[in-house]
MDAnalysis code that builds the backbone (N, CA, C; Angstrom):
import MDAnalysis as mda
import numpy as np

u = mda.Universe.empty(423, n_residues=141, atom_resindex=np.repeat(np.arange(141), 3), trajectory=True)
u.add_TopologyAttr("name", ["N", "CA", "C"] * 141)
u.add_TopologyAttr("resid", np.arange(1, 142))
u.add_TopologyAttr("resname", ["UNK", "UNK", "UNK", "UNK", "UNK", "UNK", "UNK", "UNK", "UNK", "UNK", "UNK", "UNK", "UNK", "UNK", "UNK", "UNK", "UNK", "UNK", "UNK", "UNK", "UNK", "UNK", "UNK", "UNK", "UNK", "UNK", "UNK", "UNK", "UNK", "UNK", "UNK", "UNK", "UNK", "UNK", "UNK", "UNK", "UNK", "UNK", "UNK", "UNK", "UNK", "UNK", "UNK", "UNK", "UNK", "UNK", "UNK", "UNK", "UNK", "UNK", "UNK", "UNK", "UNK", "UNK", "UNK", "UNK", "UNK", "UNK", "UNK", "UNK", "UNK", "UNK", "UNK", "UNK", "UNK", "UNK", "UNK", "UNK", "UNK", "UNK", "UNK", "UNK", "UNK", "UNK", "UNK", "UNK", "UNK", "UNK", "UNK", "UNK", "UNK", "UNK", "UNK", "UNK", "UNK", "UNK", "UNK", "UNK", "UNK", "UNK", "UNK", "UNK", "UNK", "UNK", "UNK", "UNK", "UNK", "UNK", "UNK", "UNK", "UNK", "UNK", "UNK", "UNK", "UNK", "UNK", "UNK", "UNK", "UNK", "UNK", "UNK", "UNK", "UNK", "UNK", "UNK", "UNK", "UNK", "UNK", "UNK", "UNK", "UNK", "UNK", "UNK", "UNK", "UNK", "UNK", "UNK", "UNK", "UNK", "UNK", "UNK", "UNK", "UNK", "UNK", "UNK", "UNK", "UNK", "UNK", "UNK", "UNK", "UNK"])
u.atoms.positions = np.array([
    [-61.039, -29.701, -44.050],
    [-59.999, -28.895, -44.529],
    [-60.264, -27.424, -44.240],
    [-59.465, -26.755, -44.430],
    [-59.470, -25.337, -43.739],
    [-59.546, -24.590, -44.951],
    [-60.282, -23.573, -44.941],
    [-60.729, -22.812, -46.237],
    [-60.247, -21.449, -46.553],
    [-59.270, -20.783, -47.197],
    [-59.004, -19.755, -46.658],
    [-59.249, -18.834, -47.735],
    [-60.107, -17.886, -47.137],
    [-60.762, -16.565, -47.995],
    [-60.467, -15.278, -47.697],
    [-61.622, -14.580, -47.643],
    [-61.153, -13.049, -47.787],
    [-60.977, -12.421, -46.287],
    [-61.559, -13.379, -45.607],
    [-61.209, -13.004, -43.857],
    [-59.979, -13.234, -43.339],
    [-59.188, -14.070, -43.823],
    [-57.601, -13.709, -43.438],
    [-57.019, -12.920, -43.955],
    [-57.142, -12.338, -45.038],
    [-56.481, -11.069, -45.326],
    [-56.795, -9.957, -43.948],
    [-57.813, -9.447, -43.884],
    [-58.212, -8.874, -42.886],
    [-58.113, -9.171, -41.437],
    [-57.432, -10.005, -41.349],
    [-57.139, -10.676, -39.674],
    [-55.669, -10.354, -40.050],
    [-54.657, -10.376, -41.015],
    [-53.441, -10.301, -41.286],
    [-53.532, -8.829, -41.401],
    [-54.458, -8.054, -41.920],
    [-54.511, -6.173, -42.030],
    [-54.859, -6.040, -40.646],
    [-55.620, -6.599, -39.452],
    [-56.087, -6.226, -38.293],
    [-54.783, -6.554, -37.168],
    [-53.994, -7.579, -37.437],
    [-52.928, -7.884, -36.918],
    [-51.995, -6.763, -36.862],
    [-51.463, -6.867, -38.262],
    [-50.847, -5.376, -38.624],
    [-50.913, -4.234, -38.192],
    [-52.467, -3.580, -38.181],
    [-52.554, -2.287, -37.288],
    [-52.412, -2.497, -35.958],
    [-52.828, -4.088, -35.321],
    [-52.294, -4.234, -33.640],
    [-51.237, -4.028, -33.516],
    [-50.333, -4.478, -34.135],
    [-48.905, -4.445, -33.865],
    [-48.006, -3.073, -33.859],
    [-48.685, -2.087, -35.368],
    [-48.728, -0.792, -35.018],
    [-48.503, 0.188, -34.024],
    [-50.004, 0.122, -33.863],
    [-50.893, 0.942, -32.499],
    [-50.145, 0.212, -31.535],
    [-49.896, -0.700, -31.035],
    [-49.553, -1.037, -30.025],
    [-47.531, -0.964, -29.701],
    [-47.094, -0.511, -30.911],
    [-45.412, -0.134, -30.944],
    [-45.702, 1.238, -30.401],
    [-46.566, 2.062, -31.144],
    [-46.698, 3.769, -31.074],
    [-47.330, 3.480, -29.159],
    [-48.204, 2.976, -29.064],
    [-49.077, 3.006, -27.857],
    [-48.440, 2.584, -26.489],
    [-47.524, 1.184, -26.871],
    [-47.273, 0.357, -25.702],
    [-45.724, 0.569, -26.013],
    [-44.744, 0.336, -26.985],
    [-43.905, -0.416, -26.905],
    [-42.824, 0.945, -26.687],
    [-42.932, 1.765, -28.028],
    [-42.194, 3.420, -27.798],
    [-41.813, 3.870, -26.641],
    [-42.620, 3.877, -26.181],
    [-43.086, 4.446, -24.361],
    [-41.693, 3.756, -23.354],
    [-42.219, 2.461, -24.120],
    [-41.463, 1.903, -22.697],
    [-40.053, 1.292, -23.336],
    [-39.968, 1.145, -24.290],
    [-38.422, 1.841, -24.763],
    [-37.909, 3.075, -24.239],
    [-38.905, 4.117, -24.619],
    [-38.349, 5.565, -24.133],
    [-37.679, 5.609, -22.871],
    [-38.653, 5.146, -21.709],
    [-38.375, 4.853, -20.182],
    [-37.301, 4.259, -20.195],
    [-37.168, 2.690, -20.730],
    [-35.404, 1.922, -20.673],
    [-34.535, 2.573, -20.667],
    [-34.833, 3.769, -21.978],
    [-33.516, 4.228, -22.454],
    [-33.240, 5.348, -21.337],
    [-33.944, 5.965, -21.278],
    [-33.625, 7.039, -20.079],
    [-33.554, 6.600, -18.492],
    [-33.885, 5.552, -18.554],
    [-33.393, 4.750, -17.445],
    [-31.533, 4.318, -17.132],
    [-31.542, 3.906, -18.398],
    [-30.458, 3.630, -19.096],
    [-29.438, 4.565, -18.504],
    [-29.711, 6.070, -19.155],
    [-28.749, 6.997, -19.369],
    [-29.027, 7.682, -17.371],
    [-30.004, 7.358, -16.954],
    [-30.028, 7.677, -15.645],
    [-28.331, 6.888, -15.056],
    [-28.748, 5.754, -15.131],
    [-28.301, 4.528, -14.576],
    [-26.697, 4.984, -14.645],
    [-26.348, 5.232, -16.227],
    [-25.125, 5.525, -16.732],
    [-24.727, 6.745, -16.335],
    [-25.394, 7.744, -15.834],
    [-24.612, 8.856, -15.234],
    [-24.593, 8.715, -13.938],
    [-25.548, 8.144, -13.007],
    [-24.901, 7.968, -11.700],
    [-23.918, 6.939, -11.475],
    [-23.523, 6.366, -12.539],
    [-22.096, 5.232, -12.158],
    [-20.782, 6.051, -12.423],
    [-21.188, 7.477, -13.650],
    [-20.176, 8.344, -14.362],
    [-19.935, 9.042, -12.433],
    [-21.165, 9.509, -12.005],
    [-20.671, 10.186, -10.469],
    [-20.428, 9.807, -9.371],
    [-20.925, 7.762, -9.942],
    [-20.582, 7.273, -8.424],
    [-18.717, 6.864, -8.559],
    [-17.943, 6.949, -9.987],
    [-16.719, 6.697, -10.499],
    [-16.144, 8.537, -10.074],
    [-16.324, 8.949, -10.196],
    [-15.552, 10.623, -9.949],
    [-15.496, 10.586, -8.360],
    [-17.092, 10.329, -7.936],
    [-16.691, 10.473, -6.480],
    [-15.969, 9.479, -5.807],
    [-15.640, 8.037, -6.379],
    [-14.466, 7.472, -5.845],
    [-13.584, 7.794, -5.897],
    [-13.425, 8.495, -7.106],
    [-11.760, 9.347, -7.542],
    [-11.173, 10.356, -6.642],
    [-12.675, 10.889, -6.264],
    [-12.400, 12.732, -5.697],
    [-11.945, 11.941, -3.858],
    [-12.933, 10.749, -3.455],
    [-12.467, 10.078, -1.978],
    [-10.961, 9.831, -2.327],
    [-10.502, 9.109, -3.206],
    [-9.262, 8.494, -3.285],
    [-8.001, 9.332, -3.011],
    [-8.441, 10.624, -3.747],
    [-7.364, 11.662, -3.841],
    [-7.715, 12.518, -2.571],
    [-8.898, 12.668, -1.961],
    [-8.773, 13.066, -0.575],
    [-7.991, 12.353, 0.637],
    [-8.867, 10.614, 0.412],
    [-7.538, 10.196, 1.201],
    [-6.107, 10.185, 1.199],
    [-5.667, 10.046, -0.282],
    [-4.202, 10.101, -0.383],
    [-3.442, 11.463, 0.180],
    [-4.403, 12.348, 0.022],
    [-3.714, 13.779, 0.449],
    [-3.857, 14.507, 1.839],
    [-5.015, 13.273, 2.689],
    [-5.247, 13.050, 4.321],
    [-3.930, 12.055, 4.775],
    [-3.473, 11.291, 4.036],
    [-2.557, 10.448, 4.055],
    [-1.407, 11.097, 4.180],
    [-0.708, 11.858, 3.394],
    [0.201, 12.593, 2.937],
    [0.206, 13.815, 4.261],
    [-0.633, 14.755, 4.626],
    [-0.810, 15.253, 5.340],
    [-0.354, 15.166, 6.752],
    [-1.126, 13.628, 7.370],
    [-0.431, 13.276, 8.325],
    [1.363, 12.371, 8.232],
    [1.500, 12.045, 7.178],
    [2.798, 11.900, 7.205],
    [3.419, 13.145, 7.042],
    [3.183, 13.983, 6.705],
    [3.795, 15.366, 6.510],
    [3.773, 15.889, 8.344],
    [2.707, 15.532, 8.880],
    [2.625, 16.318, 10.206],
    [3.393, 15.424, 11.128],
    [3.625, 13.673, 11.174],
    [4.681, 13.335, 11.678],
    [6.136, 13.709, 11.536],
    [6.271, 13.898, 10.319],
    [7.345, 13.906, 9.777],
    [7.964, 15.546, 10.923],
    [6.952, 16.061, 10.466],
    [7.489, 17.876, 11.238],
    [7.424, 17.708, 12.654],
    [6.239, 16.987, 13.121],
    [6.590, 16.468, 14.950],
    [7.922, 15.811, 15.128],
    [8.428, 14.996, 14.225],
    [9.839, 14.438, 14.510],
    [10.599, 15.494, 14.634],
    [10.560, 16.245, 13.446],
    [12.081, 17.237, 13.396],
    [11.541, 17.839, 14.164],
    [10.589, 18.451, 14.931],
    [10.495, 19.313, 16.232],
    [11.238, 19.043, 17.255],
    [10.694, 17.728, 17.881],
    [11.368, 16.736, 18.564],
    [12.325, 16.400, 18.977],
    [13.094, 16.339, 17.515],
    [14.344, 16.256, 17.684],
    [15.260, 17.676, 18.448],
    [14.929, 18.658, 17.462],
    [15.185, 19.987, 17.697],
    [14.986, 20.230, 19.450],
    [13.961, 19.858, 19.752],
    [13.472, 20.598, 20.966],
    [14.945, 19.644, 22.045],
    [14.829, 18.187, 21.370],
    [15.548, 17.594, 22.641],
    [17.377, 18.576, 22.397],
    [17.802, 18.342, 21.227],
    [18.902, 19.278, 21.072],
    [18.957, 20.497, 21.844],
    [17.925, 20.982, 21.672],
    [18.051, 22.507, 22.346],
    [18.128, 21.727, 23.656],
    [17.390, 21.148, 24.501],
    [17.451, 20.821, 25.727],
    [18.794, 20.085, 26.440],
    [19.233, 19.511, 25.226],
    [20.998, 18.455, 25.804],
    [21.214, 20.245, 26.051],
    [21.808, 20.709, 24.969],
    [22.371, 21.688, 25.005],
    [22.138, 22.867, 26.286],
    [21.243, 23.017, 26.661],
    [20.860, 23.703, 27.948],
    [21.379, 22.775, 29.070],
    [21.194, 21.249, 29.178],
    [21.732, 20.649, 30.154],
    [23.048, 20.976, 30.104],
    [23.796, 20.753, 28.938],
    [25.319, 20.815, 29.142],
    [25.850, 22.272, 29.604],
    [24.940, 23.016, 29.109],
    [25.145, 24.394, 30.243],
    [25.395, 24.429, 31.123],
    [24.120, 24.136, 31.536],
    [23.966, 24.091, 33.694],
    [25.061, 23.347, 34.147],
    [25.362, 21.762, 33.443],
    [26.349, 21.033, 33.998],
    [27.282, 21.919, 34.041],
    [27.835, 22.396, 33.649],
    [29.036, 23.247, 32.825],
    [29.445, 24.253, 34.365],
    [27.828, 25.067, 33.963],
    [28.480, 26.163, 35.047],
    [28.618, 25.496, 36.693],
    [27.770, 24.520, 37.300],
    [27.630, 23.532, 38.023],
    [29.190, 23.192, 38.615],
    [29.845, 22.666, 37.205],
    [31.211, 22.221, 37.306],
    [32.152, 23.325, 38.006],
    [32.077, 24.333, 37.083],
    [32.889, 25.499, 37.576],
    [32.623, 26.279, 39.193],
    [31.464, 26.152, 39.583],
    [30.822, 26.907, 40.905],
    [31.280, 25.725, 41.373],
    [31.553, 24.508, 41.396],
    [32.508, 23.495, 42.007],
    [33.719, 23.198, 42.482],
    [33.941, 24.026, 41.178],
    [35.622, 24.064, 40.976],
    [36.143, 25.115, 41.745],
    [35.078, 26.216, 41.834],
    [35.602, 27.198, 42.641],
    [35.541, 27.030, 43.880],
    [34.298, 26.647, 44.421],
    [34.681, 25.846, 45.550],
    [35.405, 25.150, 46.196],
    [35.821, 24.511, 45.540],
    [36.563, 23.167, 45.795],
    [38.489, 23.787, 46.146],
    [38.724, 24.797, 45.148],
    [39.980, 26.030, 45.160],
    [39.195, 26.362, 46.417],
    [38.274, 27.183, 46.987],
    [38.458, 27.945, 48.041],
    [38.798, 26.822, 49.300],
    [38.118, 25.936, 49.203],
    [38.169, 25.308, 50.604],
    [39.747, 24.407, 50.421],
    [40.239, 24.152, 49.269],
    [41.759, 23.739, 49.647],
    [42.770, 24.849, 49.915],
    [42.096, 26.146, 49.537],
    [43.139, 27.184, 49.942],
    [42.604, 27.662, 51.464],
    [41.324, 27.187, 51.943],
    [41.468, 27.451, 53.623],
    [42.100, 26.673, 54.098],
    [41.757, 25.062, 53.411],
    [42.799, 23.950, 54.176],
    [43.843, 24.585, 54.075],
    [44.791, 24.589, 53.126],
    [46.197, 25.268, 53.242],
    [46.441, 25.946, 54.014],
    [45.596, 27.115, 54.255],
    [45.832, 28.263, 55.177],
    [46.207, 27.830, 56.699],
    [44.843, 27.010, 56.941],
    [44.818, 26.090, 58.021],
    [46.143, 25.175, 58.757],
    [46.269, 24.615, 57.629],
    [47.291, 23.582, 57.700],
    [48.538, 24.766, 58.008],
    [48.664, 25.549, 57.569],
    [49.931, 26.666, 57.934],
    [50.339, 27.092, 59.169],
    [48.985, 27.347, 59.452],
    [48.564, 27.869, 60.279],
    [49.396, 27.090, 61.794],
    [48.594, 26.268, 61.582],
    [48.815, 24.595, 62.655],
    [49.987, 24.626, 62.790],
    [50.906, 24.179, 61.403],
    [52.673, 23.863, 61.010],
    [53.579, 25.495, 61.835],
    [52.417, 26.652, 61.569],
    [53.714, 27.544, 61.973],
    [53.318, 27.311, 63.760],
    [51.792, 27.037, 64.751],
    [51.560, 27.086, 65.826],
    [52.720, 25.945, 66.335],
    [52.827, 24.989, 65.922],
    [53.707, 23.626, 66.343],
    [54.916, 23.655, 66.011],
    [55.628, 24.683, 65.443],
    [56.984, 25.059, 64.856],
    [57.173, 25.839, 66.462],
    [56.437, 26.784, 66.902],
    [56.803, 27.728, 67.833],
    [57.055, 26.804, 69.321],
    [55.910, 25.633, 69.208],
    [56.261, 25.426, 70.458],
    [56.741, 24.081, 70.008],
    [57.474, 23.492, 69.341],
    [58.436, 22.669, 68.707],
    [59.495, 22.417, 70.493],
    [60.282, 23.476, 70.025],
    [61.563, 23.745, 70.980],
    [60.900, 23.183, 72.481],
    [59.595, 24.164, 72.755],
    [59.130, 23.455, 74.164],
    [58.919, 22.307, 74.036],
    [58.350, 21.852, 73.553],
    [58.260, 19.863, 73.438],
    [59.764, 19.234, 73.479],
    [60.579, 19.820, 72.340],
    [61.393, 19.352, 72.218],
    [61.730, 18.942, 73.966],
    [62.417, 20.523, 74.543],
    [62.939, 20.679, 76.084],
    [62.127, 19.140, 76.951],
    [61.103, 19.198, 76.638],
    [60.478, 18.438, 77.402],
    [60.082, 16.974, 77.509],
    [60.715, 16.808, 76.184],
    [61.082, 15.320, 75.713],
    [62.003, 15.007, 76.204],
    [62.915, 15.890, 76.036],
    [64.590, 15.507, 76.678],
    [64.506, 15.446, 78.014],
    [63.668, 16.112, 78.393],
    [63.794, 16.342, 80.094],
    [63.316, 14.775, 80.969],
    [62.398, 14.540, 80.060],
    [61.994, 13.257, 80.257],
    [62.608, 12.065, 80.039],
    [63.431, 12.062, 78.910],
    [64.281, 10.757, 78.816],
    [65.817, 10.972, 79.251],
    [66.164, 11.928, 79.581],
    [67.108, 11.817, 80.286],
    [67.002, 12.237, 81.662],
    [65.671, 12.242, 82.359],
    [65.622, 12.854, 83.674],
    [66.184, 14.234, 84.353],
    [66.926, 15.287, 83.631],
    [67.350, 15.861, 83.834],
    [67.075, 17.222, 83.075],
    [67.192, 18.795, 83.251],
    [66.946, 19.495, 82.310],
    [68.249, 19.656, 81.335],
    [67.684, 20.012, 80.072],
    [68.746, 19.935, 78.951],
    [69.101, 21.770, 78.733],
])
């Protein structure tokens, strides 16, 4: 049978101060470390969460940006081709008219021409005439 005297008290008082000394010695410590591990841990997730935020809103506003800079290349675009019909329909324009004037001068030389011809063949009309007749009736008229 097991006898129990005044030496387990003192193994239960020697226990006691192990457990002590060894909270203050061993255990404090490395609680302390957890915890500030801890709060390490917890603020670089607080900056690795902001700096997703601060990327997010950079991209959205890199995003925005270039839709903003398409958007203004279009209406350039557009603009520039407008201005350009509009310069074509110019040139056509004056094109037409330096045509048109042309086109008046050389039917008013034809005309001239043609007058010209109608009054040369009016004059000698009569001689043909004479000489038509002379011919179909063999004789002078």
């Amino acid at each position: 049978m097991v006898n129990i005297d005044g030496s387990v008290f003192i193994q239960i008082v020697n226990f006691l101060v192990l457990i002590w000394i060894l909270n203050i010695v061993l255990y404090r410590p490395i609680r302390n470390i957890l915890l500030q591990r801890r709060e390490k841990v917890s603020g670089l997730e607080g900056n690795i969460e902001a700096a997703n935020t601060r990327m997010k809103e950079k991209d959205d506003a890199f995003s925005k940006g270039i839709k903003d800079a398409r958007a203004k290349g279009l209406r350039e675009k557009d603009s520039l081709i407008e201005e350009a019909e509009a310069e074509e329909k110019e040139i056509v324009g004056k094109i037409n008219e330096k045509a048109q004037a042309e086109l008046a001068q050389v039917k008013d030389k034809i005309a001239k021409e043609a007058q010209e011809v109608r009054d040369a063949l009016m004059k000698e009309v009569d001689a043909f005439a004479s000489d038509i007749g002379k011919k179909i009736l063999g004789r002078a008229v």
